[in-house]
Backbone atoms as SQL, in Angstrom:
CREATE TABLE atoms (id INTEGER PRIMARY KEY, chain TEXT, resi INTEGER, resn TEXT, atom TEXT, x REAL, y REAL, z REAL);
INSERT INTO atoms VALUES
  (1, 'A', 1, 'UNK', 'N', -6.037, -6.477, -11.085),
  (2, 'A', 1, 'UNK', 'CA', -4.928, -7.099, -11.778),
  (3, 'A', 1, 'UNK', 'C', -4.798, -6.531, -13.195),
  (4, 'A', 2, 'UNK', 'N', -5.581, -6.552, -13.944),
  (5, 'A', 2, 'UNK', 'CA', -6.211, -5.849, -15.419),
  (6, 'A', 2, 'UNK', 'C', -5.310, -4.617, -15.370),
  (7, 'A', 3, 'UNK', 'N', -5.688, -3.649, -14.194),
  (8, 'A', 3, 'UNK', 'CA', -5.543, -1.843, -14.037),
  (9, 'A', 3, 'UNK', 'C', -3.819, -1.852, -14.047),
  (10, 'A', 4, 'UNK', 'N', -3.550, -2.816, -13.308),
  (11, 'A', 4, 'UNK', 'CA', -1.957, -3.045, -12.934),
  (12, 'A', 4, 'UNK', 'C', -1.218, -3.593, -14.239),
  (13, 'A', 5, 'UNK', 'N', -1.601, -4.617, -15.030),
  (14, 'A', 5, 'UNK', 'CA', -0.685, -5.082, -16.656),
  (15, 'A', 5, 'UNK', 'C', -0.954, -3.781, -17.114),
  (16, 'A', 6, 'UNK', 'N', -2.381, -2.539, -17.194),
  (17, 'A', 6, 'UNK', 'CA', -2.448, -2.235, -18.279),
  (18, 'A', 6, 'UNK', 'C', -1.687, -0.837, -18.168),
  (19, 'A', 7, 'UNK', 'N', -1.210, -0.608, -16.846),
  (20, 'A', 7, 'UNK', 'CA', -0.270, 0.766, -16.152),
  (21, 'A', 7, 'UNK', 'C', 1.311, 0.403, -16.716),
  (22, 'A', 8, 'UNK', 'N', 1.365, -1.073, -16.329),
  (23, 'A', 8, 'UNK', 'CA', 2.804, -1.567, -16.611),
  (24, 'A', 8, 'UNK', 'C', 3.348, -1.507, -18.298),
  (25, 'A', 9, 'UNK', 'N', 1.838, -2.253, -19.217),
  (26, 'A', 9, 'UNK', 'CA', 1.922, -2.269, -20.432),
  (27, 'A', 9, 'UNK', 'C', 2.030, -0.408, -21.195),
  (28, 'A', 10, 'UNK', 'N', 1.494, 0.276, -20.662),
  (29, 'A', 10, 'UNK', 'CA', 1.658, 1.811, -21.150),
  (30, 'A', 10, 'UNK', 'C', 3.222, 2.347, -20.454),
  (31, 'A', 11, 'UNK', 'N', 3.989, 2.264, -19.441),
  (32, 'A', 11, 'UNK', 'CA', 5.078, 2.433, -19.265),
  (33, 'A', 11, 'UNK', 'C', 5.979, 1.769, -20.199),
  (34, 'A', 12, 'UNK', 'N', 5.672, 0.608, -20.298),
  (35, 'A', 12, 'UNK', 'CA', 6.780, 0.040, -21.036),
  (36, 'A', 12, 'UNK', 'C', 6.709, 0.888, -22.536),
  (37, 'A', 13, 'UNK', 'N', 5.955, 1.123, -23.225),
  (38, 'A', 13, 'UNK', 'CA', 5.380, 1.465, -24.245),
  (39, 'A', 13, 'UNK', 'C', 6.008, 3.102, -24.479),
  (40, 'A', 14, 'UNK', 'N', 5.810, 3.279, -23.137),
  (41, 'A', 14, 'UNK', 'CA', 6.790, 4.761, -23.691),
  (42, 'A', 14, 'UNK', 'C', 7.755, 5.191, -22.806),
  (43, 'A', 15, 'UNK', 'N', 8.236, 3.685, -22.259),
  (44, 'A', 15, 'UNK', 'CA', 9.867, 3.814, -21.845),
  (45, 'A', 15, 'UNK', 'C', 9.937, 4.771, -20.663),
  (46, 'A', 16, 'UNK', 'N', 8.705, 4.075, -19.673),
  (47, 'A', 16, 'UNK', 'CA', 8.768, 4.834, -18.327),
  (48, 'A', 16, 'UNK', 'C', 9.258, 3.669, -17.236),
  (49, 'A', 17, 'UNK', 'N', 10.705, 4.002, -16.332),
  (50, 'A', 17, 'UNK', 'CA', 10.771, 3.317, -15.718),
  (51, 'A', 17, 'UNK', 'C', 9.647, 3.392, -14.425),
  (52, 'A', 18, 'UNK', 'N', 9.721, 2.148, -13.721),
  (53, 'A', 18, 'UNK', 'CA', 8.581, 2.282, -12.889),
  (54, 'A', 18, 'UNK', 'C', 8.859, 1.552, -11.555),
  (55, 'A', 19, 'UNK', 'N', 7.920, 2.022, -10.394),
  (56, 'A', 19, 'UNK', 'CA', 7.957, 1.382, -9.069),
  (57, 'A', 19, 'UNK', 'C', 7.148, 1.528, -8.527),
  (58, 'A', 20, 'UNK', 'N', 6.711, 0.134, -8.045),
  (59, 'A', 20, 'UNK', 'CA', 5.369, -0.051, -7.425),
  (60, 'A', 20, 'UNK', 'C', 5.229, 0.051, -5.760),
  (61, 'A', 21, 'UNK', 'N', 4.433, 0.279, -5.180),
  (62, 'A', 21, 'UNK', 'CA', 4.174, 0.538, -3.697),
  (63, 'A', 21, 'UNK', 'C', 2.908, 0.029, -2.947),
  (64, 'A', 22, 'UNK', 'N', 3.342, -0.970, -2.382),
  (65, 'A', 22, 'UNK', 'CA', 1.921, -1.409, -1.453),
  (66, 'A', 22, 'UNK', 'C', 1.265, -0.218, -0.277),
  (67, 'A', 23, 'UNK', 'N', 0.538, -0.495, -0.324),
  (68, 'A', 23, 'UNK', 'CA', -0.718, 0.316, 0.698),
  (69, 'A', 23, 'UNK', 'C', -0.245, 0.340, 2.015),
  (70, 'A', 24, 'UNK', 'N', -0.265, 0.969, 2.826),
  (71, 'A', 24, 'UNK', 'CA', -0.264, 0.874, 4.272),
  (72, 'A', 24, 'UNK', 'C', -1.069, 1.312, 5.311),
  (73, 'A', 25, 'UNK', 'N', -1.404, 1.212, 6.275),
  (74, 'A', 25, 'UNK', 'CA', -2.585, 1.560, 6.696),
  (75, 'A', 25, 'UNK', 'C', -2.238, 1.388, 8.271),
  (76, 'A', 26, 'UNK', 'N', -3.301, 2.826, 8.992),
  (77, 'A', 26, 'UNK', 'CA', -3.105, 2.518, 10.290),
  (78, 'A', 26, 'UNK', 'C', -3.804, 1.147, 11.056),
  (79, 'A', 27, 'UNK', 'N', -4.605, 0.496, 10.178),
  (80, 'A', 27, 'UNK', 'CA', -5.598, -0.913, 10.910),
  (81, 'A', 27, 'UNK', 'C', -4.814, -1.656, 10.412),
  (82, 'A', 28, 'UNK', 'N', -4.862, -2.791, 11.499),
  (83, 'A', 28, 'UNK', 'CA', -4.288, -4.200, 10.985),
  (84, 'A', 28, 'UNK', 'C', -5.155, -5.178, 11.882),
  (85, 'A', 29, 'UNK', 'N', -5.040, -6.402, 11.185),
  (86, 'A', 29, 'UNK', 'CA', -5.711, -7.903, 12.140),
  (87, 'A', 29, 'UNK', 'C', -5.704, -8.109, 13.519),
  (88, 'A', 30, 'UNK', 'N', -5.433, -7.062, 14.526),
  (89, 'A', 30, 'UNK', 'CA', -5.774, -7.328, 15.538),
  (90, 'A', 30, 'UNK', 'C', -7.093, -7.208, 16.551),
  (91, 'A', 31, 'UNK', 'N', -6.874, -7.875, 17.847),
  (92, 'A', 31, 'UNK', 'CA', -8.341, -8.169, 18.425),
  (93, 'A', 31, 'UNK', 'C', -8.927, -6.376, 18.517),
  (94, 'A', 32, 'UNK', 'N', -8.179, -5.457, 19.003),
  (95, 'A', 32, 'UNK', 'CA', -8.266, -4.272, 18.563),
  (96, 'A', 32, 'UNK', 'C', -9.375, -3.598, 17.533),
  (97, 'A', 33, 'UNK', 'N', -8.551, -3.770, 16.626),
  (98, 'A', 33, 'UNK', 'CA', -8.904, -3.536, 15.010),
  (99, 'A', 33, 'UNK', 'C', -10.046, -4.326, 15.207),
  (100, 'A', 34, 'UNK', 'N', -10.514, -5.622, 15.317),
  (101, 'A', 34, 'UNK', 'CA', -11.964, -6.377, 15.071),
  (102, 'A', 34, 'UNK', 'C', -13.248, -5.333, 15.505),
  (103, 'A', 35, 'UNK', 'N', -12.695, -4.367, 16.810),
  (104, 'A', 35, 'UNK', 'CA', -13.853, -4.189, 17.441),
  (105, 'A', 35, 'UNK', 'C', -13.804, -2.740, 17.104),
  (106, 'A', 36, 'UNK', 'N', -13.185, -2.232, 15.793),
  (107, 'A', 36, 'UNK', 'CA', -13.557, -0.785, 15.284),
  (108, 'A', 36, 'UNK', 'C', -14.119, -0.752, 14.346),
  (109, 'A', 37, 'UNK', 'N', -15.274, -0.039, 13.438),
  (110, 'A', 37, 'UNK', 'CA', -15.464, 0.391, 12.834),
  (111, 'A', 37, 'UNK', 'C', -14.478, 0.867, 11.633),
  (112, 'A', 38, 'UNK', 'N', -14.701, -0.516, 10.270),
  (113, 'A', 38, 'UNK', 'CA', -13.475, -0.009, 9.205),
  (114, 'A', 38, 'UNK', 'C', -14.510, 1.157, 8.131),
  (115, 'A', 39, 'UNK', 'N', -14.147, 0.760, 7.148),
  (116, 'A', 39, 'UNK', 'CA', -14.782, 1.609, 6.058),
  (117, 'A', 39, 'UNK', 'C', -14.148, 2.983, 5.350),
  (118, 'A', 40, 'UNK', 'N', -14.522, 3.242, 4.241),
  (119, 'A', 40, 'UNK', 'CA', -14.166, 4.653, 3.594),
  (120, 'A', 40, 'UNK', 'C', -15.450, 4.773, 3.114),
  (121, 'A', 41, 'UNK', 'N', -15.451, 6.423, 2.849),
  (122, 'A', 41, 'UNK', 'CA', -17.057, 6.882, 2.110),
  (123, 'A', 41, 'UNK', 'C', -17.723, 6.019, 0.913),
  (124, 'A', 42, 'UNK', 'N', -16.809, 5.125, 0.215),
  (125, 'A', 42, 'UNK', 'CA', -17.534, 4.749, -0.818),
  (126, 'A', 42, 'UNK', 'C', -17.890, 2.920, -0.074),
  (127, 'A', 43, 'UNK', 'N', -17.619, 2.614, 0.792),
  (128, 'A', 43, 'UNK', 'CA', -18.242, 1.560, 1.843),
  (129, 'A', 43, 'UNK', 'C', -19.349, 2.277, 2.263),
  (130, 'A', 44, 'UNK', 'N', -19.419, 2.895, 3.042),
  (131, 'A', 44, 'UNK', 'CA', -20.875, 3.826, 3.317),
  (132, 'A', 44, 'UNK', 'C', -21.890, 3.969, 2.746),
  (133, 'A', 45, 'UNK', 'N', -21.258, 4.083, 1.291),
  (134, 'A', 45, 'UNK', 'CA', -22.873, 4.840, 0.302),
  (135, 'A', 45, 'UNK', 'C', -23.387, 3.107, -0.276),
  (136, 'A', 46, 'UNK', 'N', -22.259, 2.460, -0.237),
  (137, 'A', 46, 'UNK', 'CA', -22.476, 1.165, -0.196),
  (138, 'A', 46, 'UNK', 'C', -23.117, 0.087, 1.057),
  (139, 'A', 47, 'UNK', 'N', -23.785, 0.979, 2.009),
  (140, 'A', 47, 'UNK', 'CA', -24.102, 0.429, 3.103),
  (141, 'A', 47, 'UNK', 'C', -23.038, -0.734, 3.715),
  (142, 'A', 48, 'UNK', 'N', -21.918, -0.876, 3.509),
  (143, 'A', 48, 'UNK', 'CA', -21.178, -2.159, 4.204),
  (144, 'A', 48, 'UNK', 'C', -20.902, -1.963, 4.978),
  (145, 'A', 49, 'UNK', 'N', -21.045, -2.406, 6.303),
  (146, 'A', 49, 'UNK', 'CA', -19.832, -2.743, 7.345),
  (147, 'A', 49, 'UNK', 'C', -19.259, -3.586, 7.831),
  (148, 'A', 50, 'UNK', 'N', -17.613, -2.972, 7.979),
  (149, 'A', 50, 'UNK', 'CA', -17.039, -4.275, 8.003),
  (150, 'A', 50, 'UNK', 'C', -16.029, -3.509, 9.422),
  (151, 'A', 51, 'UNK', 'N', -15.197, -4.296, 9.877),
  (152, 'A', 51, 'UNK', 'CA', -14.472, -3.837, 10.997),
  (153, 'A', 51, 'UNK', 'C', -12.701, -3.631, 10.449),
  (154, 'A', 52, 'UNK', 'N', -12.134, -2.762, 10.932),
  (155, 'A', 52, 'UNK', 'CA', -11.075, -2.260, 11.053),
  (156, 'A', 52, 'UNK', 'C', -9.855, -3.137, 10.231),
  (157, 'A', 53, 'UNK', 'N', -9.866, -4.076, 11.159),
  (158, 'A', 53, 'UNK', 'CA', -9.059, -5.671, 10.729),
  (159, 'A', 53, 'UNK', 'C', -9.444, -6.511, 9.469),
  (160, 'A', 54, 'UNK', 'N', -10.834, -6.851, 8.923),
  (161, 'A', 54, 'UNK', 'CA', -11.332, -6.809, 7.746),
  (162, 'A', 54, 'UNK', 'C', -10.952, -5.566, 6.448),
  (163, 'A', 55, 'UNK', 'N', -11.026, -4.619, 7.240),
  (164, 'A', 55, 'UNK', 'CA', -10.919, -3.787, 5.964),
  (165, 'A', 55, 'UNK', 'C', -8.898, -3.816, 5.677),
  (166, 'A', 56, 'UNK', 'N', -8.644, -4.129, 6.614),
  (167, 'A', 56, 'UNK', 'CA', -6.564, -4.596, 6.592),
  (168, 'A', 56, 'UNK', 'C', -6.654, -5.124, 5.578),
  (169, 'A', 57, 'UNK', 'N', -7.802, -6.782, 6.020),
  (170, 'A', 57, 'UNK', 'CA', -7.431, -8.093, 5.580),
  (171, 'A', 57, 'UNK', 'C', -7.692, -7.897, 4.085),
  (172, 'A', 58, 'UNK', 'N', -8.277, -7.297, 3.394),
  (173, 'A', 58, 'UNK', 'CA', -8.999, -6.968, 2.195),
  (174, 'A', 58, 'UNK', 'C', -7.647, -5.876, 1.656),
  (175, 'A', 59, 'UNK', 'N', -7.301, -5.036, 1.908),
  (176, 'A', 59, 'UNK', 'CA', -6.477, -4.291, 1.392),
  (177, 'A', 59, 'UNK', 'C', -4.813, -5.051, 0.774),
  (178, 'A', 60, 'UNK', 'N', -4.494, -6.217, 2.101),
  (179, 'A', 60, 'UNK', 'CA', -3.726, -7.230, 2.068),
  (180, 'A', 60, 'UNK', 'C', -3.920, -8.056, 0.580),
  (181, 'A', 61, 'UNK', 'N', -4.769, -8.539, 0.986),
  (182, 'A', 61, 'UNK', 'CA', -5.251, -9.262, -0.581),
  (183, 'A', 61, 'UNK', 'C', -4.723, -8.593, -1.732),
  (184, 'A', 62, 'UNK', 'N', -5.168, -7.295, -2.000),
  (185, 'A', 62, 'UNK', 'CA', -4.477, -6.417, -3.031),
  (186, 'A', 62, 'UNK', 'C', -2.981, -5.989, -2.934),
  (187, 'A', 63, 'UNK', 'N', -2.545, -5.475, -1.752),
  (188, 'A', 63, 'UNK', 'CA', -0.972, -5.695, -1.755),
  (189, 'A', 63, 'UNK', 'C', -0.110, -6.514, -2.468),
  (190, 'A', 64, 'UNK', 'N', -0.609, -7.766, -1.976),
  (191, 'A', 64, 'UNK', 'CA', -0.349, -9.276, -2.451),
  (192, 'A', 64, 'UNK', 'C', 0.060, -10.106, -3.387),
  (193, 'A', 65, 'UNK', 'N', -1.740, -9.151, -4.255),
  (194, 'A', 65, 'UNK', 'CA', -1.203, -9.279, -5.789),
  (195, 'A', 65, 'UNK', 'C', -0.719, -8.551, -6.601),
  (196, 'A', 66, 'UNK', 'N', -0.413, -7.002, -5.579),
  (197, 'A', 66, 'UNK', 'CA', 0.312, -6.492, -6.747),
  (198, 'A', 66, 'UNK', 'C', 1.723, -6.809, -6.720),
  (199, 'A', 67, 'UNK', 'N', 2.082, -7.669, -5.578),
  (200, 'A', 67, 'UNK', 'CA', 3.715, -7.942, -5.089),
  (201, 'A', 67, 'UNK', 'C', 3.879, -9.270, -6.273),
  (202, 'A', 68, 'UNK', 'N', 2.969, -9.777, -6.270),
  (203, 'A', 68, 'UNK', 'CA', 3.155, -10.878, -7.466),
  (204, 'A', 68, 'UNK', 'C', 2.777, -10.626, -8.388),
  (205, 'A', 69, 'UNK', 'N', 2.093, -9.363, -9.019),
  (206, 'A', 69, 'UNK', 'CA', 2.118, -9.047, -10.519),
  (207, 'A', 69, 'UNK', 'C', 3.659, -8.518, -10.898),
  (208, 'A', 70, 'UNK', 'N', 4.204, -7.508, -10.215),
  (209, 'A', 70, 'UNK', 'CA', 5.223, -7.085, -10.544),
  (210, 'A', 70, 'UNK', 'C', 6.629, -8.149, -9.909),
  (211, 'A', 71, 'UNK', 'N', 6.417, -9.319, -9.369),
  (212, 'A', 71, 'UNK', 'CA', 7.259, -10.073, -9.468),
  (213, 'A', 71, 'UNK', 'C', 7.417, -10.664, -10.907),
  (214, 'A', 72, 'UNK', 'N', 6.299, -11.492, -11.407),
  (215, 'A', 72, 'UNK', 'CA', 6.363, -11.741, -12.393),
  (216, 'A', 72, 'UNK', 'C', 6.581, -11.241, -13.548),
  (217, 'A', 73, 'UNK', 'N', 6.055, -9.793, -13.843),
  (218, 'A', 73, 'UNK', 'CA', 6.748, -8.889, -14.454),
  (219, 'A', 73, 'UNK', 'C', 7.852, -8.093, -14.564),
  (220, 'A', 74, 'UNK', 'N', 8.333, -8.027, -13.358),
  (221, 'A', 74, 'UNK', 'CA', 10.101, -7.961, -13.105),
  (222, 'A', 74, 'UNK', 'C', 10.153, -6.457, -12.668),
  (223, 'A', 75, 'UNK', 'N', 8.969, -6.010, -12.688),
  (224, 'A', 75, 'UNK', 'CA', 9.117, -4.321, -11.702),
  (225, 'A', 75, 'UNK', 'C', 9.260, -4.426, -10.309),
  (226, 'A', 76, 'UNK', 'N', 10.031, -3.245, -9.926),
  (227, 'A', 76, 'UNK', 'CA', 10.279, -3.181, -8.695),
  (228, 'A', 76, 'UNK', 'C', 8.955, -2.790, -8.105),
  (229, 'A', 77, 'UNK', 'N', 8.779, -3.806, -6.474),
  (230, 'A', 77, 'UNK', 'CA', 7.946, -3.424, -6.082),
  (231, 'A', 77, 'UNK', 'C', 8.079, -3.076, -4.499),
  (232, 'A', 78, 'UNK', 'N', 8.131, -2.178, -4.074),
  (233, 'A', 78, 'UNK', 'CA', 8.356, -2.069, -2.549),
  (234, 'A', 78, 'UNK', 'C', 7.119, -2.192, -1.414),
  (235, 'A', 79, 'UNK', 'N', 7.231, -3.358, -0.826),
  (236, 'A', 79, 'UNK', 'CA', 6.483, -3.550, 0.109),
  (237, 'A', 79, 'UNK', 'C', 5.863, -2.481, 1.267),
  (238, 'A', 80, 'UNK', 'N', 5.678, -1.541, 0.829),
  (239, 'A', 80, 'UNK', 'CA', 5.718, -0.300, 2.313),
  (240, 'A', 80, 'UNK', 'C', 4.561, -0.339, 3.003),
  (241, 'A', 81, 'UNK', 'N', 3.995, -1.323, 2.856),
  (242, 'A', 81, 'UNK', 'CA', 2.860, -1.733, 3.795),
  (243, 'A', 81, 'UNK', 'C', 2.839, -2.177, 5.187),
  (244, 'A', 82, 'UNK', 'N', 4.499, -3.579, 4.817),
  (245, 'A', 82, 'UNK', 'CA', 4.835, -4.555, 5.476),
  (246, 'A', 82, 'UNK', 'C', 5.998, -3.744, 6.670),
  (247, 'A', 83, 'UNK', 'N', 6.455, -2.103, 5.510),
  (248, 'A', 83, 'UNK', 'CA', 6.756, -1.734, 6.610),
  (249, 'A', 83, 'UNK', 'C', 7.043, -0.502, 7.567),
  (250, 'A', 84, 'UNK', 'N', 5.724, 0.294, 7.208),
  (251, 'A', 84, 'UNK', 'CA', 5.126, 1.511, 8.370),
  (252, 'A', 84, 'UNK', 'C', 4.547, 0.799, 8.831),
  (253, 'A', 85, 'UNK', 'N', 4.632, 1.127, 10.394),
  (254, 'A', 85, 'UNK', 'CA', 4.327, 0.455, 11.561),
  (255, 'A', 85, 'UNK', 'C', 2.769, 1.142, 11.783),
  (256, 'A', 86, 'UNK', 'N', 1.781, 0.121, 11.887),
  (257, 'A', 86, 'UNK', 'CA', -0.115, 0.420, 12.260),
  (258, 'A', 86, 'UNK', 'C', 0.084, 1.426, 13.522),
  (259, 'A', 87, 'UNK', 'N', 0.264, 2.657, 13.435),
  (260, 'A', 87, 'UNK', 'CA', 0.484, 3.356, 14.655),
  (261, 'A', 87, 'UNK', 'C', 0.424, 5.066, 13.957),
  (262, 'A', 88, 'UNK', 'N', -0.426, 5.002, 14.958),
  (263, 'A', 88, 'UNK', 'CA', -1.085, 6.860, 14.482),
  (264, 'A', 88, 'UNK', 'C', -0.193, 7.863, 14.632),
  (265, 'A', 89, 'UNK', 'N', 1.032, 7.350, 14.814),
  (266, 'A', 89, 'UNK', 'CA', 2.274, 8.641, 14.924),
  (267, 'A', 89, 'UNK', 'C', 2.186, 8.533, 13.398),
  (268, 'A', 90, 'UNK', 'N', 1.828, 7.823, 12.644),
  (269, 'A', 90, 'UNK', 'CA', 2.445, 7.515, 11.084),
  (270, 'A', 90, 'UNK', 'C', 1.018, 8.371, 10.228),
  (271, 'A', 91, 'UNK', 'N', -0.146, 7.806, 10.728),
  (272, 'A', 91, 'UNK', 'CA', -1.129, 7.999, 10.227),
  (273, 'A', 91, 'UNK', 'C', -1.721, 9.134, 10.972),
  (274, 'A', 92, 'UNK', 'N', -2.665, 10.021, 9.954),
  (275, 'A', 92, 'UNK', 'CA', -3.851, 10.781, 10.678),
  (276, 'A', 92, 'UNK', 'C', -5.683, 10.017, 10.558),
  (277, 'A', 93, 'UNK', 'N', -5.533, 9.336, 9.666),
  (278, 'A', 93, 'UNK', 'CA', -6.609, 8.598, 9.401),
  (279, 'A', 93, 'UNK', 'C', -6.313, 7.026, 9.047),
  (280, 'A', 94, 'UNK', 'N', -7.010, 6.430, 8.534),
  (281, 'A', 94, 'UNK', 'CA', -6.622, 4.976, 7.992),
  (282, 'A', 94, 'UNK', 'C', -5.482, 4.555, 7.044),
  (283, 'A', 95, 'UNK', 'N', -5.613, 5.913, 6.402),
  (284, 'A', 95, 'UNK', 'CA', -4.421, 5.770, 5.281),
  (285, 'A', 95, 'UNK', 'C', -3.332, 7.164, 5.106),
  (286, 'A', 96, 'UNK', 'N', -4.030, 8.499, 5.958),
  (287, 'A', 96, 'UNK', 'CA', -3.209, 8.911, 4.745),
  (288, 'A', 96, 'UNK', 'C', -2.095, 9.607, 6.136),
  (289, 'A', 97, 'UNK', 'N', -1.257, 9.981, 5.982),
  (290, 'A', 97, 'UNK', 'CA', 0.359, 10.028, 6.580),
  (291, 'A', 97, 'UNK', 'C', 0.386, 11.541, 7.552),
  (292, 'A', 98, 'UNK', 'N', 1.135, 10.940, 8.834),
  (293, 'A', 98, 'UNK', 'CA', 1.268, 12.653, 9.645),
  (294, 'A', 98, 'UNK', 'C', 2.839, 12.933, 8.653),
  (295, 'A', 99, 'UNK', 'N', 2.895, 13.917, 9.433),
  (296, 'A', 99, 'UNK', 'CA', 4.549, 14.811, 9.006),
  (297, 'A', 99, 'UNK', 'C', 5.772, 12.983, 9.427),
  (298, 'A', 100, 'UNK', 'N', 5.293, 12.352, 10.638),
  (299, 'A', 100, 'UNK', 'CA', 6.386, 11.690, 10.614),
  (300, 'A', 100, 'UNK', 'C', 5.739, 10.410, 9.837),
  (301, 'A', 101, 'UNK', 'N', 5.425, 10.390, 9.357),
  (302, 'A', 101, 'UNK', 'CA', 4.174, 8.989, 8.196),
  (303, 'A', 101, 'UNK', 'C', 5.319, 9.472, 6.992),
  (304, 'A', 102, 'UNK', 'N', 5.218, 10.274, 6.643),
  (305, 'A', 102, 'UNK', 'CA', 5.715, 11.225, 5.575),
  (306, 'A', 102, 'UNK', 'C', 7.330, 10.809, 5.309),
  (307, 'A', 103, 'UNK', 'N', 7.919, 11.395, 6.609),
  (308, 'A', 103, 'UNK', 'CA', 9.201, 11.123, 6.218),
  (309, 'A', 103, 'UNK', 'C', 9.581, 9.574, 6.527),
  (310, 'A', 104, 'UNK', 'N', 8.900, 8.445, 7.492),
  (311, 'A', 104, 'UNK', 'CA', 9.209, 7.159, 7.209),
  (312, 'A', 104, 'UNK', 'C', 8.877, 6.668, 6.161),
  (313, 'A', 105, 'UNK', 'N', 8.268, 6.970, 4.693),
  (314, 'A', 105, 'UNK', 'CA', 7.870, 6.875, 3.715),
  (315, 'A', 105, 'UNK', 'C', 8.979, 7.128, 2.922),
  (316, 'A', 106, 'UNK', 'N', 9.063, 8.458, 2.724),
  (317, 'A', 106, 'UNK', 'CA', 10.655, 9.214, 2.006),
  (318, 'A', 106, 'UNK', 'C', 11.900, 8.469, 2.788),
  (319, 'A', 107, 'UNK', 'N', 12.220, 8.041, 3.355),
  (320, 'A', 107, 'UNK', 'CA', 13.111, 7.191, 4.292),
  (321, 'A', 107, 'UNK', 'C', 13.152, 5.716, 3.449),
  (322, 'A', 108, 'UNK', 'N', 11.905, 4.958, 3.693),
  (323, 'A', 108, 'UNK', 'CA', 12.038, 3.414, 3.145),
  (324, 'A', 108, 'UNK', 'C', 12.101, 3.818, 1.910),
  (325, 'A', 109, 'UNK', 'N', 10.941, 4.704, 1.180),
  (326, 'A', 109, 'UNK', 'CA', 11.621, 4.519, -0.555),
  (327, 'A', 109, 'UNK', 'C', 12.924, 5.137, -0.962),
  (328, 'A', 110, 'UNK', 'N', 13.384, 5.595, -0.069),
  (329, 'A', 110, 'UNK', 'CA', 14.940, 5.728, -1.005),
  (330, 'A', 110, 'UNK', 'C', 15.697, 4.581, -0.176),
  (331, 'A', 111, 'UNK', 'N', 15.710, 4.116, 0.841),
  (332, 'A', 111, 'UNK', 'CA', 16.246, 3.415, 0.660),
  (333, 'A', 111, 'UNK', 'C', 15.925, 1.582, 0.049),
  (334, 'A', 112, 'UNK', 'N', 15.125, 1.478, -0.283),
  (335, 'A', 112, 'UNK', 'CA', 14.607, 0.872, -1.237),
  (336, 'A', 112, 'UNK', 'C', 15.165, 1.216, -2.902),
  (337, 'A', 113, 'UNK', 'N', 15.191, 2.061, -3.343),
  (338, 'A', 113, 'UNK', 'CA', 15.677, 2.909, -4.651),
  (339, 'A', 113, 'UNK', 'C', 17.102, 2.359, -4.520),
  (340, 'A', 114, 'UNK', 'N', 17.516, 2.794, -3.766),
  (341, 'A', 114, 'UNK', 'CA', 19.144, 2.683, -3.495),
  (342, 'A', 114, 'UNK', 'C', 19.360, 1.002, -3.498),
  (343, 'A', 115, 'UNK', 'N', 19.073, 0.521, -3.161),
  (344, 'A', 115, 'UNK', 'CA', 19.206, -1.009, -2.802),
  (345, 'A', 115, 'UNK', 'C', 19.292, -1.807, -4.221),
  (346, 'A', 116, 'UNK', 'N', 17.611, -1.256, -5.103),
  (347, 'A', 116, 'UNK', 'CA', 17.929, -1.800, -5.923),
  (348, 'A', 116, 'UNK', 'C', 18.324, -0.948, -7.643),
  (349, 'A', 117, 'UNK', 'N', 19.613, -0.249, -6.784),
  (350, 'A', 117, 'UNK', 'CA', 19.782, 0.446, -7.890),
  (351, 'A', 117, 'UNK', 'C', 19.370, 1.331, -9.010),
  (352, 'A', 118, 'UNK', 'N', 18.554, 1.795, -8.374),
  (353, 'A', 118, 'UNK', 'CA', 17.616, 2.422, -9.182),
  (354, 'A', 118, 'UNK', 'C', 18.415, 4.324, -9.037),
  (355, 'A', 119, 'UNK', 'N', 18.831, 4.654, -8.279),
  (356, 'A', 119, 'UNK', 'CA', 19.325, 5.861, -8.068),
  (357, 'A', 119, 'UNK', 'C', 20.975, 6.141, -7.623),
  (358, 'A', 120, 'UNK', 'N', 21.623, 6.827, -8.102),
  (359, 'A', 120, 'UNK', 'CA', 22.965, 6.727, -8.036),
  (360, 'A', 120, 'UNK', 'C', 23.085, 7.178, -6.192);
């Protein structure tokens, strides 16, 4: 929460407009997801394990609040978590995007941009 006022407080400061973006990820809360193996390397060196759907549910949490930091602060924030679909046409790993991940990404944020006026 701290990292997020203090990104928002330095934009404002030198008159950077700004837009925020939730996480998305190929795992989500299902019975599925319970019975995989979640984690990233720095879970590992941290000995944790947690499962697929846990590591969602935890990422969620942070989405969450960054959708209500920048509510309250009045930045745009686009949900793109809530909406690339948990499906490995999107993803090559947990998080990061195939060629078509990519362009449903470039797809929702402009039209997101556009919506709220942010781009002619």
């Amino acid at each position: 929460r701290q990292n997020v006022l203090e990104i928002i407080r330095t934009g404002r400061e030198l008159n950077i407009p700004m837009v925020f973006l939730t996480q998305p990820s190929l795992f989500e809360d299902t019975e599925y997801w319970q019975t995989i193996q979640g984690g990233d390397y720095w879970m590992t060196q941290m000995r944790l394990s947690i499962s697929a759907a846990t590591q969602w549910r935890m990422q969620e949490i942070f989405n969450q609040a960054l959708i209500k930091i920048c509510a309250q602060e009045r930045i745009p924030c686009l949900d793109l978590g809530a909406r690339i679909p948990h499906d490995s046409n999107y993803f090559y790993d947990s998080t990061h995007f195939t060629e078509a991940g990519a362009a449903l990404v470039a797809q929702e944020l402009r039209a997101f941009l556009e919506s709220e006026g942010l781009v002619p």
